[in-house]
N, C-alpha and C positions, 0 to 999 in steps of 0.2 A: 172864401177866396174870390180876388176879382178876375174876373179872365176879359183877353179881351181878344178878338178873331179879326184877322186883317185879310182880304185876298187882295194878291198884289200880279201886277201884269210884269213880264220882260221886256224892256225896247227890240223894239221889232228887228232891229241890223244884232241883235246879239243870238247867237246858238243856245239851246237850252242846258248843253252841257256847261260852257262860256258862263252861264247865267249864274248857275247853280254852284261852279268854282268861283266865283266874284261873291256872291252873298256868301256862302259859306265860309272863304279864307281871310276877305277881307271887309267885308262890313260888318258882319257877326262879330269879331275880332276888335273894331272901332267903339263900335255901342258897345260891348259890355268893356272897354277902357274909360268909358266916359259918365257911366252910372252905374248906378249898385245894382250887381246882377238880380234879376227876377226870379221868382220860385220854379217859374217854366218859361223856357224861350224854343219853340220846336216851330222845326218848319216843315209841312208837307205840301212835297213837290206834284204835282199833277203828271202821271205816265202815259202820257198820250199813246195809242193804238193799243191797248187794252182789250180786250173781248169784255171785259165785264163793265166798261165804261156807259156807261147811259146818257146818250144824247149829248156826245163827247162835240160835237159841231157848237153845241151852246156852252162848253164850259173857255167863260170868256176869262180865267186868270189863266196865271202858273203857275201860284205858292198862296197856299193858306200859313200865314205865319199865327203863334198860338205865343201870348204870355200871359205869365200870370204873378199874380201880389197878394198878399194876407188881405189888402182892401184896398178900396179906393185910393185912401192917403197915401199910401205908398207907389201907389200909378200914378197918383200926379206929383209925388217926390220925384220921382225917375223921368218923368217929362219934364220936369222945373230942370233936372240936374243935365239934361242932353242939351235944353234949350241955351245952357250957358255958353255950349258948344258954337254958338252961332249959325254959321251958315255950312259948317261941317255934317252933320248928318244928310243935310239936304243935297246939298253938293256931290257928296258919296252917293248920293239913292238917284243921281241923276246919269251916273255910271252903267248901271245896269236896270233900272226900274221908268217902265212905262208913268211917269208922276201923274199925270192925266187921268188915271183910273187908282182910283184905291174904290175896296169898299171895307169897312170895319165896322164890328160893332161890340158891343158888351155882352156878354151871354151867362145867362143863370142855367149852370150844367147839371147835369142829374150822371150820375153812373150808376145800369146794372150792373155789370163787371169790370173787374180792371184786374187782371190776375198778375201785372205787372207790378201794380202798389206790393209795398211789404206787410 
């Protein structure tokens, strides 16, 4: 499986709740209209004031977004097939997404447990 891990910022004039109904109703909603859904598209929101948070002053995103494909080929099918979108995806992530910061990268996962798999 290819995965791939994005942390992404919210524009600063937007609320986190604001943030978190825009990506979830309507962008989530956009991209998977405009390519072939992925095997995993999860997003984990960052809960700021946490007790178990660690050195929560340095955690500079607000969403670790998570997708994933049987391989490569089929990640860069789903970028080929958004990019015919134009200027539509970017346009939407300029709505609510700090563009100025991403970080993403490719990650080779290991699981000891997943008691949620079947």
């Amino acid at each position: 499986m290819y995965k791939k891990l994005s942390f992404l910022r919210k524009r600063a004039d937007l609320a986190t709740e604001d943030f978190i109904d825009y990506y979830e109703n309507h962008h989530v909603p956009l991209i998977l209209s405009l390519a072939p859904r992925p095997d995993v598209y999860k997003r984990h929101y960052v809960v700021r004031g946490d007790s178990l948070n660690i050195r929560e002053d340095e955690i500079d995103f607000d969403v670790m977004t998570e997708i994933a494909f049987p391989d490569r080929a089929a990640f860069d099918a789903w970028l080929a097939a958004l990019a015919t979108a134009g200027t539509l995806v970017p346009d939407d992530e300029a709505r609510f997404l700090d563009r100025s910061y991403l970080r993403s990268f490719a990650n080779d996962e290991r699981v000891t447990v997943d008691n949620s798999r079947p």
